[in-house]
N, C-alpha and C positions, 0 to 999 in steps of 0.2 A: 460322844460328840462334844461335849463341854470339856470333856479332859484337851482333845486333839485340838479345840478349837485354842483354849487358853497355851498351851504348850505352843503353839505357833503366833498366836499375838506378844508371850513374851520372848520367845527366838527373833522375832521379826523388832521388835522394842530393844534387847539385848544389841542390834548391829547397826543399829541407827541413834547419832544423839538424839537429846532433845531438843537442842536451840543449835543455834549457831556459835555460841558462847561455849559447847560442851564439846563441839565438834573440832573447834580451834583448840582448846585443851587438853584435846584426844590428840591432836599430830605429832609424833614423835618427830624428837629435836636430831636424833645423831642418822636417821635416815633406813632406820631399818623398818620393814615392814611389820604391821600387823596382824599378816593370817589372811590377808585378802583373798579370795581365788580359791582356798582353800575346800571349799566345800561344805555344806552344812548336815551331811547324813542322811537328808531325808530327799535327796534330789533334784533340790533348789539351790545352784549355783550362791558362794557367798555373795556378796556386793562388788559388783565392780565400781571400777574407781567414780564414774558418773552414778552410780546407784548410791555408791559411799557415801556422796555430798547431800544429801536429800537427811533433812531432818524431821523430826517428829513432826514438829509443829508447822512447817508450811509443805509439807509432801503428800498431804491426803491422799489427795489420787492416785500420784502413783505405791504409795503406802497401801490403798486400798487393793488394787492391781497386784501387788506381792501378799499378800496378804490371803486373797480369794487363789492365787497362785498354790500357795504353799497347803490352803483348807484342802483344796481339790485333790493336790497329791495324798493330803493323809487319810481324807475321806474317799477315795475311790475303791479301795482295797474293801470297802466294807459293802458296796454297794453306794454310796449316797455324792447324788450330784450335787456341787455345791453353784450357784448359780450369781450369786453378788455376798462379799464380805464388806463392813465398813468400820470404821473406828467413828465411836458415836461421841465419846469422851476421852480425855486423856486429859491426866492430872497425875503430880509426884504424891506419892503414898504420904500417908501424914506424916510420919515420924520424921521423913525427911523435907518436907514440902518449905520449913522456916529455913531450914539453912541453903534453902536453892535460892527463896526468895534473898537472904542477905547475898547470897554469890552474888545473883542477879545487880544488886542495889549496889556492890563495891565493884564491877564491873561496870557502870554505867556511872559510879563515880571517877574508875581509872579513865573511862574514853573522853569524860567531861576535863579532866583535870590535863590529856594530852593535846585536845583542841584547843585548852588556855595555852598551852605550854607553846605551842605551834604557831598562834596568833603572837603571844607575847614576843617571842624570837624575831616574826617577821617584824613588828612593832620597833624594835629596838634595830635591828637592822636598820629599817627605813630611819630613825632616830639618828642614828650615827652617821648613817652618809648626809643625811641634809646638815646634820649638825658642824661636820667638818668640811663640805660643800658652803656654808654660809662662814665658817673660820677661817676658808683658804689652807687649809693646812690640815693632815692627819694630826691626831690625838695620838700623845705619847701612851705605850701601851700599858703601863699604869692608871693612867686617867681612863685608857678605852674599859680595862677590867674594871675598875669601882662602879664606871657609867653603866656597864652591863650588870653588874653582880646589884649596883641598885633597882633598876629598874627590873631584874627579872623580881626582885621581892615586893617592890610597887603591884606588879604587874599581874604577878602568878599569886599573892598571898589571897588567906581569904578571909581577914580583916584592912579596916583603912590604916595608909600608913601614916604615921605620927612623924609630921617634917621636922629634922632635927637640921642647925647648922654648925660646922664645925669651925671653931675660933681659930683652933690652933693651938690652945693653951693647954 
């Protein structure tokens, strides 16, 4: 019972990420499939494409549902009804647990740094039309590049900027 049962909580862990962050990292970029559909030997359809999306960490239920699915096929051969499975815990193995958490931490720095990125754009945007809206006239596109190329390092950096003026000399 503890062999079949662990043998199916990690088949059932092997087809599902963990986050949504692992899942998105999983999708292949040139469009070929991964095995979906395929079959898993023991006569539990692989995941289809709505099972695919379901992650560790917010799928309980239905995790728990494939899970008692899959105990029942391997335990019935022997006699034994299996009647409720659950996942009581789930955590990365230690060895690996520090390097999920930095993923984690340089992905929630990447998302943070595209929300500046996204804000500062619109910022500068709005900046230039009111700026050449209040001039009467487009900004020669010299002048519009420095204005953008300053303000995105104003804007996006993550120290304050040191105002310099330029003389000319």
């Amino acid at each position: 019972v503890s062999a079949q049962s662990e043998t199916a909580l990690r088949l059932l862990a092997s087809r599902h990420p963990y986050d949504p962050t692992e899942q998105q990292d999983a999708q292949p970029t040139t469009g070929t499939g991964t095995g979906t559909g395929t079959g898993t030997g023991t006569g539990v359809p692989a995941p289809a494409d709505a099972l695919s999306s379901i992650t560790l960490r917010d799928g309980s239920d239905v995790l728990a549902s494939i899970l008692l699915q899959e105990l029942q096929l391997r335990m019935a051969p022997v006699g034994i009804d299996v009647v409720e499975a659950r996942i009581s815990h789930l955590a990365y193995a230690p060895e690996i647990a520090g390097a999920m958490l930095r993923k984690q931490a340089a992905s929630a720095v990447i998302a943070a740094r595209r929300v500046i990125t996204q804000g500062a754009v619109s910022i500068i945007d709005d900046a230039l039309a009111d700026l050449e809206a209040r001039m009467g006239h487009q900004l020669e596109p010299q002048q519009r590049a420095a204005m953008i190329s300053n303000l995105l390092v104003v804007l996006i950096g993550d120290r304050e900027a040191t105002p310099t003026v330029n003389t000319g000399l």
